[in-house]
N, C-alpha and C positions, 0 to 999 in steps of 0.2 A: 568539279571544283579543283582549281589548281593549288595545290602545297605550297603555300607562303609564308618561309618565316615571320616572326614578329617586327622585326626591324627592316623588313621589307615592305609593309602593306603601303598600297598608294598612298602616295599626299598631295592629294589637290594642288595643280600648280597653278591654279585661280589663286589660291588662300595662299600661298608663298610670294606671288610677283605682286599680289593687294597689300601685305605686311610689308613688301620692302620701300612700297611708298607712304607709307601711314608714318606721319609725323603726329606728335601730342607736344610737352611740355619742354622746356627746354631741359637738357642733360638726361634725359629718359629713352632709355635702346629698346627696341621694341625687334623683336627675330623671335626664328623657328626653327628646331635644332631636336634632336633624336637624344631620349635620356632613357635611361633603365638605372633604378632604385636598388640599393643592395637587396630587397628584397624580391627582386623579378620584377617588380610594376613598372609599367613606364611604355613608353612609347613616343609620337613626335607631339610636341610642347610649343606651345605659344609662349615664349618668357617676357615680361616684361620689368625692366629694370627699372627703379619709380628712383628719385633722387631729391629726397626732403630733407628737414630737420629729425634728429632724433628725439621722439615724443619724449623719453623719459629725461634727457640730457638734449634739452631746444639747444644751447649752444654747439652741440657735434652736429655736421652734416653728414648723412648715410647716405648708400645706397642697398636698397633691398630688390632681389630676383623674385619674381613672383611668377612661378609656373603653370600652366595650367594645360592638361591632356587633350588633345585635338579630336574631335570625334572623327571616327571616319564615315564622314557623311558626304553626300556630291552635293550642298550646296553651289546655288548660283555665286553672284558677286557680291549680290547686295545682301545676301543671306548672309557671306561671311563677311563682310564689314560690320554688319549688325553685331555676330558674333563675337569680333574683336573687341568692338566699342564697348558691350558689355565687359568683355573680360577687362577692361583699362576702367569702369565703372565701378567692377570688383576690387579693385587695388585701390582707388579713390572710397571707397566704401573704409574700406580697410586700415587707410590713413585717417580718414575721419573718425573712426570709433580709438585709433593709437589715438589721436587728440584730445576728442571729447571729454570734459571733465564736469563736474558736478559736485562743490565741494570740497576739488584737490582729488575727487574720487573715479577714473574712467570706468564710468558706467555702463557703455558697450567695450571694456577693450576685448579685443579680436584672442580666442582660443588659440595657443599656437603648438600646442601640445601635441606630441604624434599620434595622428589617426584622425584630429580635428580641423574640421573647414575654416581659415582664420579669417572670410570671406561672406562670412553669415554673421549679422549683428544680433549679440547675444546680449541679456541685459545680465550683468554679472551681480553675483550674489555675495561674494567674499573676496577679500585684499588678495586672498593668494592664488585665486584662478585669474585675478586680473595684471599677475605681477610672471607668471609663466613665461620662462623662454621659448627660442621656437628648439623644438627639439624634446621640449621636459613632456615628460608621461605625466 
């Protein structure tokens, strides 16, 4: 087995020349790019940059990065279009539950606290896990 740092391992240049043609929404960047975490983690990232209204404040327009780690797997072509589409599913998932309301109440908003998936729809229990910045423990 050959000694390959971390920021070296292959990256599929299927899944690199498929992402530079993948158009979605209009004003949404979609690339693949090499990160490492203060804390060691990381590696090469699918980002996608989604460009909506702000759920909490509709009159601001955001834009949010939403990362997600590349497996390294040799996927075909259509395997990783699949892959992608899902991850752009995840970000649309993710806007949906920032929107959804019930009452004045978002009832899935998305966990964005460090260490949680904000990419899994959670039914929230209380104002102040559903009012979490990204970043708060």
């Amino acid at each position: 087995m050959t000694n390959v740092s971390h920021n070296e391992y292959y990256l599929n240049s299927e899944l690199v020349e498929l992402v530079k043609q993948v158009t979605y929404k209009p004003n949404w960047k979609i690339y693949v790019a090499y990160e490492v975490a203060d804390d060691g983690a990381g590696g090469w990232h699918l980002f996608i940059i989604s460009s909506t209204d702000d759920s909490l404040n509709p009159s601001w327009a955001i834009r949010v990065r939403h990362g997600f780690l590349i497996p390294p797997a040799s996927y075909n072509r259509d395997t990783w279009a699949s892959w992608v589409f899902d991850r752009i599913r995840d970000v649309e998932t993710h806007e949906a539950a920032e929107f959804f309301r019930i009452n004045n109440v978002r009832e899935f908003a998305p966990h964005h606290g460090n260490g949680e998936n904000p990419y899994i729809v959670w039914h929230v229990g209380d104002y102040a896990t559903a009012n979490k910045s990204s970043g708060d423990d």
